[in-house]
C-alpha positions as CSV (number, residue, x, y, z in Angstrom):
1,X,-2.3,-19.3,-2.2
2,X,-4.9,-18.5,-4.3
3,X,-5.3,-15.9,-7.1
4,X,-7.4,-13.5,-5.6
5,X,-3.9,-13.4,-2.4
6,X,-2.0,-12.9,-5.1
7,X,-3.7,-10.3,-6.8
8,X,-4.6,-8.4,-3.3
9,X,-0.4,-9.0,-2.4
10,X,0.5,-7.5,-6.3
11,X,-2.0,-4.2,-5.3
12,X,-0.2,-4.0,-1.6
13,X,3.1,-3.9,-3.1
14,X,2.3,-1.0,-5.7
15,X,0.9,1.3,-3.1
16,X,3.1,0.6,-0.8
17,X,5.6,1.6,-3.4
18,X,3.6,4.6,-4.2
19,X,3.4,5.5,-0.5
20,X,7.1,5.4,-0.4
21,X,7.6,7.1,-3.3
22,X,5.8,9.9,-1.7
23,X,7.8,10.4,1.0
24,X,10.9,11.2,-0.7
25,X,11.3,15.0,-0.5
26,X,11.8,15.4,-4.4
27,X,7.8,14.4,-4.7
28,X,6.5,16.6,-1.7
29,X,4.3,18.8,-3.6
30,X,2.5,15.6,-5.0
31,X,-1.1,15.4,-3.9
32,X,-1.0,13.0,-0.8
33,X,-4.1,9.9,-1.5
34,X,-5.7,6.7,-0.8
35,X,-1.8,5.5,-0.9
36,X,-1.1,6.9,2.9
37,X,-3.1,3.9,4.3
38,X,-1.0,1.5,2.0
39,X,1.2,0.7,5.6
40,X,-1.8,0.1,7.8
41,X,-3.5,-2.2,5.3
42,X,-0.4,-4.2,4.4
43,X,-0.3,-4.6,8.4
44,X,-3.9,-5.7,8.9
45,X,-3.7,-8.0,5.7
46,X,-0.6,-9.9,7.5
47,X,-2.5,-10.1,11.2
48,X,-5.7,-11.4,9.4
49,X,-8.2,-8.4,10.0
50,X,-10.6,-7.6,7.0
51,X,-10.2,-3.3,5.9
C-alpha cells in the first residue's frame, strides 16, 4: 500500500465519521454536506471504481 491509499483510506475514515456523526439526532440541525456521499465512496473505493 502506498501513501497516496493511505492518505485516500485516512480522508474515508473522517467523513465517514463525519457522516455518522450527523445522523445522530443531537446534530440534526447541522447543515447536511459533501459528507452524505462518504458511504457511497468508501463502497466504490473497496469495488475498484474511480469517483
Amino acid at each position: 500500500m502506498n501513501w497516496n491509499h493511505i492518505e485516500q483510506l485516512e480522508k474515508m475514515a473522517r467523513d465517514l465519521e463525519e457522516y455518522f456523526r450527523k445522523t445522530d439526532y443531537r446534530f440534526k440541525q447541522e447543515p447536511k454536506g459533501e459528507e452524505q456521499l462518504a458511504w457511497l465512496k468508501s463502497l466504490r473505493f473497496y469495488v475498484g471504481e474511480e469517483f
